[in-house]
LUMTIKOL-291314 format. One record per residue (C-alpha): x, y, z; residue in one letter. Coordinates in steps of 0.1 Angstrom, whole numbers, plus 2048, in hexadecimal, padded with zeros to 3 digits. Layout:
% residues N
XYZa
...
//
This chain:
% residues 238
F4CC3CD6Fx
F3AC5ED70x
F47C62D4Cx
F36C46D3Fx
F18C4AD4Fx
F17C6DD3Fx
F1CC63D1Fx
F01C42D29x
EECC5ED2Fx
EEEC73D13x
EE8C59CF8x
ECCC4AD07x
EBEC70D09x
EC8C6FCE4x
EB5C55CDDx
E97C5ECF0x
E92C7ECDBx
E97C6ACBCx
E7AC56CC5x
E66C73CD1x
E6CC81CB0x
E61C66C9Ax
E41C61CB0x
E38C86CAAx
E3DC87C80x
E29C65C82x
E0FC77C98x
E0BC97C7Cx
E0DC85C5Fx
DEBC6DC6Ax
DDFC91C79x
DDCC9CC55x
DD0C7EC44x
DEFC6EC34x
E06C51C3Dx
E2BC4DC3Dx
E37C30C24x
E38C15C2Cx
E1EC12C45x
E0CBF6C4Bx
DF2C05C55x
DE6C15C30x
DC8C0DC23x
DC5BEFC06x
DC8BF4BDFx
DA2BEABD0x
DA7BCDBBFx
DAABCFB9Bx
D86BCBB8Bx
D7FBA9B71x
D7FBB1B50x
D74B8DB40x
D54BA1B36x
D62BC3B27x
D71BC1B06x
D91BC8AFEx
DA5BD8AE1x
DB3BBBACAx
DD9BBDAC2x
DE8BAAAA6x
DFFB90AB5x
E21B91AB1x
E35B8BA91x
E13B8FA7Ex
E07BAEA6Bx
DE4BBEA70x
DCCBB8A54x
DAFBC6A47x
D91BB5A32x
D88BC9A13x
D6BBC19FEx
D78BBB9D7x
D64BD69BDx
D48BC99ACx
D48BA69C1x
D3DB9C9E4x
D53BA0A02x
D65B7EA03x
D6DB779DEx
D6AB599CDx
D85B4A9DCx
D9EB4D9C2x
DABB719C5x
D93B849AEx
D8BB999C7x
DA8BAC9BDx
D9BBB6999x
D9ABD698Ex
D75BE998Bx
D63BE196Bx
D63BFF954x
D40C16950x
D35C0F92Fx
D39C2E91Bx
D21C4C91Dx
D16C5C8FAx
D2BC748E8x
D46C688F9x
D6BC5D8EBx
D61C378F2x
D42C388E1x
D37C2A8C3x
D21C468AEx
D02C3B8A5x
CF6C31884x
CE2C5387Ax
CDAC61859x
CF8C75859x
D11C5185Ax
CF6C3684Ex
CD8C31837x
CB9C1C83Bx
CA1C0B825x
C81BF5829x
C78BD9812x
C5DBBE814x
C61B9A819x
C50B7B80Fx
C53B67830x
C46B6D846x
C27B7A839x
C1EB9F844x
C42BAD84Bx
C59BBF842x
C7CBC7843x
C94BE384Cx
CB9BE8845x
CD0BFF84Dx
CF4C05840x
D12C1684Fx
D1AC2F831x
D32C3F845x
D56C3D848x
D57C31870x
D45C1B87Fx
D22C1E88Fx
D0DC0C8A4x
CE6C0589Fx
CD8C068C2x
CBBBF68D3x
C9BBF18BBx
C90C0D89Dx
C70C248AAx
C58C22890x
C3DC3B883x
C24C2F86Cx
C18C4F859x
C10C68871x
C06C5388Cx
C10C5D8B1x
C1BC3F8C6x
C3CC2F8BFx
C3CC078B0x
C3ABEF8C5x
C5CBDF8C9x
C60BBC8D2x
C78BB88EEx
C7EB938EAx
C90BA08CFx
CACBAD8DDx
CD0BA18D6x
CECB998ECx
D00BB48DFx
CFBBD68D0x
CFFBCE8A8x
D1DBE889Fx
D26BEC879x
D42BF2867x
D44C0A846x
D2EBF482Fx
D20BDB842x
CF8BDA84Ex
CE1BD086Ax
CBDBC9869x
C9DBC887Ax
C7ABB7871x
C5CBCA874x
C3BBB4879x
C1BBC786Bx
BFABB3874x
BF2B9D891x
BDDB7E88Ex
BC1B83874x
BA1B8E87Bx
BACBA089Dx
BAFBC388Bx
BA3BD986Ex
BC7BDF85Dx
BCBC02850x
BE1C0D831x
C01C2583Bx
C15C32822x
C34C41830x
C4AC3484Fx
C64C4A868x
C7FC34872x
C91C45890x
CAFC3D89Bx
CBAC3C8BEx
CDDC3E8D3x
CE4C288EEx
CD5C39906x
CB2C348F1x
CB2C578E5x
CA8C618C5x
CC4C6E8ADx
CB3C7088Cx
C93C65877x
C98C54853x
C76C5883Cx
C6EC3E829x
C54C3680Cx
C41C12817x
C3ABF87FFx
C16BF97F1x
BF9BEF806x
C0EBEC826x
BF4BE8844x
BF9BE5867x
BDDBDE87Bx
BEFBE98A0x
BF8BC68ACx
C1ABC5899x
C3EBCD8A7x
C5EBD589Cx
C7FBC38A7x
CA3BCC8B4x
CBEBD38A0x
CCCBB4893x
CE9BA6882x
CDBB9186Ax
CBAB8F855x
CB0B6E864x
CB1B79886x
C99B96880x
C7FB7F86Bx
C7FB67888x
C65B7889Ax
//
């Protein structure tokens, strides 16, 4: 009996330091600010904050690739629909002296002459001629100098052709040159000679033919002088 009571004894001494134990690490560890795990006691997460009204980065959704809207060259974003938004950028149109250009119908490649007509009254007419062995292109409208005058011919922009008129070796282009405007409005005056310059494409002169008018020629500063054109018709029109 006395053994068992000793050994009663002891374990329940056991178990009292045990406790005392535990109650003294509880006691240090809220003496410096912390708590074991666990406890109940802890304070709360903060609840996590709404995000309805924040946005958000946007992920493709699965099985489908990311794409990106590009807008076509030389059209508006969006197309037409029917996939010409992937055509290829329109080529620059060629600068002067380069490979791609057409010369331009000088007096070194082409000759020019001016002759009058009978209808209609009080013009006359110019030709030029690719006497060249290439081909040239006769750009824009001729500027004209009656005599020794100053100012540049009038040139009549309603004139002007839906294309530049390009000739091969041989072939000719023309432009109509009106001298008087309605009677009565001016006092003509007599010119003998006429420059004819030619220009490139970008309307810069590249040579001046001289040419002997027909007798009495007038011009009485209300005339003009067309485009370049194809055909003799089309520059008497005016």
């Amino acid at each position: 009996m006395r053994t068992n009571r000793f050994r009663t004894t002891a374990l329940a001494a056991t178990a009292l330091v045990a406790a005392l134990s535990l109650t003294a690490c509880g006691g240090d560890d809220e003496a410096m600010g912390t708590k074991p795990a666990g406890s109940a006691t802890g304070t709360p997460a903060p609840a996590p904050t709404s995000t309805d009204n924040q946005a958000q980065p946007e992920t493709p959704e699965a099985g489908k690739p990311e794409t990106q809207t590009v807008p076509a060259e030389g059209k508006h974003a969006g197309g037409n629909g029917n996939g010409d938004n992937q055509s290829k950028k329109p080529e620059a149109a060629p600068k002067a002296g380069s490979s791609k250009a057409i010369p331009t119908c000088t007096p070194k490649n082409s000759r020019v002459k001016v002759s009058s007509v009978s209808r209609p009254i009080n013009h006359l007419l110019l030709t030029v001629t690719n006497t060249g062995s290439t081909k040239c292109s006769a750009y824009y409208a001729p500027f004209l100098r009656f005599d020794d005058a100053q100012a540049v011919y009038p040139i009549l922009e309603e004139s002007k052709p839906q294309a530049v008129v390009t000739l091969s070796p041989g072939e000719e282009a023309y432009a109509g040159v009106a001298l008087q405007g309605e009677p009565g409005e001016d006092e003509p005056v007599v010119s003998e000679g006429l420059g004819v310059i030619m220009v490139d494409q970008n309307n810069q002169s590249k040579g001046e033919f001289t040419l002997k008018l027909p007798a009495d020629t007038a011009t009485d500063g209300r005339g003009f002088v067309t485009y370049w054109q194809s055909d003799v018709e089309n520059a008497l029109m005016f």
